[in-house]
C-alpha positions as CSV (number, residue, x, y, z in Angstrom):
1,X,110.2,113.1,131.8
2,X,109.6,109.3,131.2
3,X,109.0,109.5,127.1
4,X,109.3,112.2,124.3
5,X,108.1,112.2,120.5
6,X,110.8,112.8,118.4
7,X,109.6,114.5,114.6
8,X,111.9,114.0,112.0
9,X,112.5,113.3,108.4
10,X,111.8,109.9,106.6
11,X,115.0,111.0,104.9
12,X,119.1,111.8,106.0
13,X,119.2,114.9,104.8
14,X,122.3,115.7,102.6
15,X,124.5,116.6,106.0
16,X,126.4,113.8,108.1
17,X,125.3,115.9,111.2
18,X,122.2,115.1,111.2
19,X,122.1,111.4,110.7
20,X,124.7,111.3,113.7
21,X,122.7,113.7,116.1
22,X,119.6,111.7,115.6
23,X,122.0,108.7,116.6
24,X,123.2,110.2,119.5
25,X,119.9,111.4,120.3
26,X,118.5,108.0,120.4
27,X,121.4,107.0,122.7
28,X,120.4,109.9,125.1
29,X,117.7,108.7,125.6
30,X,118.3,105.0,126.3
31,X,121.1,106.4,128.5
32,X,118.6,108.6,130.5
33,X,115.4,105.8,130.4
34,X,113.5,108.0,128.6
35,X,111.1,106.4,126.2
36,X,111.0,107.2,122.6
37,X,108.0,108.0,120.9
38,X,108.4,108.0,116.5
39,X,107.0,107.6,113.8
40,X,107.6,103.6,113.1
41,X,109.5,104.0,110.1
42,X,112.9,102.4,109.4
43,X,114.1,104.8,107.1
44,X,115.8,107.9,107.2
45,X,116.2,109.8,110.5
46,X,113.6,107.7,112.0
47,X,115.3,104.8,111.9
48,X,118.2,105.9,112.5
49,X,116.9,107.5,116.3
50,X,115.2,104.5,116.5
51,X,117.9,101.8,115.6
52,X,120.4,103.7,117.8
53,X,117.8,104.1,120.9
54,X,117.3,100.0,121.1
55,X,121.0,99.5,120.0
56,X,121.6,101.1,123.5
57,X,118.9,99.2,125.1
58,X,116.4,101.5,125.2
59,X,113.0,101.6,124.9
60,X,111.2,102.6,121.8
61,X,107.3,103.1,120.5
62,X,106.4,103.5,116.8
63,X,103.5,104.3,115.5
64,X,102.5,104.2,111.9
65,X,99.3,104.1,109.8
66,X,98.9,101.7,108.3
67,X,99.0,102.4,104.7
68,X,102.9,102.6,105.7
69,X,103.4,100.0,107.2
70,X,101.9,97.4,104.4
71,X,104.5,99.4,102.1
72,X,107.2,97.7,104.4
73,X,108.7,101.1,106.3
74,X,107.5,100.1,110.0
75,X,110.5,99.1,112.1
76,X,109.6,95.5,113.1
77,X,112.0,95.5,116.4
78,X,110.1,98.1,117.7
79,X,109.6,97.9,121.8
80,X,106.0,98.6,120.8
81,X,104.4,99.0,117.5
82,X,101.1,100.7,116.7
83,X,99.7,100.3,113.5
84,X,96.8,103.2,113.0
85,X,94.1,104.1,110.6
86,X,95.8,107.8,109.6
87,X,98.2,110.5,109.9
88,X,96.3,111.8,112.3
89,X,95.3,109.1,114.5
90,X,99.0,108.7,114.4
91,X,99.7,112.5,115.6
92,X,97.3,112.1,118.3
93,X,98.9,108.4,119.6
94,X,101.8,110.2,120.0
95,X,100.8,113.1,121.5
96,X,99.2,111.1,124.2
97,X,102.0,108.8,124.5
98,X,104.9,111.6,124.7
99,X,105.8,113.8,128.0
100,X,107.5,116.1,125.8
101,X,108.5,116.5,122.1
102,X,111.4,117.2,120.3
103,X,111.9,118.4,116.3
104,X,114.9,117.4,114.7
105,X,115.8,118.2,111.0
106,X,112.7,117.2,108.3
107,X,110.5,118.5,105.5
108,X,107.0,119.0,105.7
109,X,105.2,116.1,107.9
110,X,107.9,117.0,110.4
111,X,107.2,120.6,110.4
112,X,103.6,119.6,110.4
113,X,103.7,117.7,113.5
114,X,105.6,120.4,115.3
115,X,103.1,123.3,114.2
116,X,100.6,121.2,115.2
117,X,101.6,120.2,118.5
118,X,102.9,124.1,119.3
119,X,99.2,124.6,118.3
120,X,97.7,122.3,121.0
121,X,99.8,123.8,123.3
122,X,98.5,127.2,122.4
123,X,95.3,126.5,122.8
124,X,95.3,124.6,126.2
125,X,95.2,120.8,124.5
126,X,98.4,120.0,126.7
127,X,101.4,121.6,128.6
128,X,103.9,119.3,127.6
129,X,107.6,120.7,126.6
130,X,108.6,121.2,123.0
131,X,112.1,121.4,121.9
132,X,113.8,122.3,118.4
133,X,116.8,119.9,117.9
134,X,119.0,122.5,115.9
135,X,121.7,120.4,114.3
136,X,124.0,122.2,111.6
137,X,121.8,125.5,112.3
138,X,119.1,124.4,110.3
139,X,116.2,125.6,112.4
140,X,117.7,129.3,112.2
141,X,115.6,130.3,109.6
142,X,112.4,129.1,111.0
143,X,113.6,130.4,114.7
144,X,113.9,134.1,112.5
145,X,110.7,133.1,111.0
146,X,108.9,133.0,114.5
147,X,110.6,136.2,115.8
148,X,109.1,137.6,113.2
149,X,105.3,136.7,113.3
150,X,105.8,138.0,116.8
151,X,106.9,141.4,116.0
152,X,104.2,141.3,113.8
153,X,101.8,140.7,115.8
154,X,100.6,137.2,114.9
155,X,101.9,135.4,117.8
156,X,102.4,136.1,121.6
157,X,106.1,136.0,122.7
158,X,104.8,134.2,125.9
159,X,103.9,130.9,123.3
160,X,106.7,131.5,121.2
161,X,109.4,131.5,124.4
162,X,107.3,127.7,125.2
163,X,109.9,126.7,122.3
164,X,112.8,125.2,123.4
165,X,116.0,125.5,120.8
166,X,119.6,123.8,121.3
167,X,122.1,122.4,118.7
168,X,123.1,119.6,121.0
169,X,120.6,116.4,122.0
170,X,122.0,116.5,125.5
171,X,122.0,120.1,126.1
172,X,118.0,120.1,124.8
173,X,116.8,117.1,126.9
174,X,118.5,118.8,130.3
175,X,116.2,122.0,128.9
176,X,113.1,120.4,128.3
177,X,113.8,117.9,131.6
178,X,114.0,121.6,133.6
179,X,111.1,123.0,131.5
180,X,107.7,124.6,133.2
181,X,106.1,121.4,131.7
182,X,108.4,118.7,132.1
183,X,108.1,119.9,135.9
184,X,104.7,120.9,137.4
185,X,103.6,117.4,135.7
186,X,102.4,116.2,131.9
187,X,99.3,116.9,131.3
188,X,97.1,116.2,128.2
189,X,93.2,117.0,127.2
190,X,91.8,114.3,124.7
């Protein structure tokens, strides 16, 4: 896997833990080669998986619209930096730049781009791997969620089991590296 997207909040959350698994994520990454694919921001999580991935020499693509970045909140030393029209011009860059994803910790436009990208996924739009990054537990109740609307009916288990949970970045990238996706080849309909 030569890039994943990594989702996450524009803000640190009110635990340590997850501004310092977003840093070691970002150094994963560089350690491995594997690209990183964000949102462009500086602030928050982003920035902070960001700033740590190039701090380790990796490489990193942002991509932001850009009514954010003329409010000042892209990250300048970006590898690359791609300034769209919208939100979702900047859900679809990503998409097609990413051989996987990963969600860590965020409010709603990270929970947004995961649903959405589980949705594509769903319906045939890509095969890519998708990976919850579930620092301090905070995806349990969403996990329970999903459990759930598959008992109920709502959901297959077969699409629901296409999403990948660990606590630790390592441990996920090694599952999403192994993943169905990751190994019979990314593939991605426009």
């Amino acid at each position: 896997m030569k890039s994943v997207a990594v989702f996450c909040g524009a803000k640190h959350g009110i635990q340590p833990e997850f501004t310092a698994a977003a840093r070691e994520l970002g150094v994963v990454l560089a350690e491995r080669e594997v690209t990183l694919v964000y949102g462009g921001g500086h602030v928050g999580l982003m920035g902070e998986v960001a700033t740590a991935c190039l701090g380790a020499g990796g490489k990193v693509i942002g991509v932001i619209p850009e009514f954010m970045a003329v409010r000042e909140l892209a990250l300048e030393s970006c590898t690359e930096l791609h300034i769209v029209d919208s939100m979702h011009s900047r859900k679809a860059k990503m998409a097609g730049l990413a051989a996987g994803f990963i969600a860590m910790p965020g409010g709603f436009g990270t929970l947004d781009e995961l649903f959405e990208i589980l949705t594509w996924s769903q319906i045939g739009l890509h095969g890519k791997p998708v990976g919850l990054l579930n620092t301090g537990n905070y995806y349990n109740s969403l996990t329970k969620f999903l459990e759930e609307t598959v008992a109920a009916g709502f959901l297959a288990e077969a699409e629901y089991s296409k999403l990948q949970c660990a606590a630790d970045p390592r441990n996920l990238l090694d599952i999403l590296m192994n993943s169905p996706g990751a190994i019979e080849g990314q593939w991605w309909k426009a």
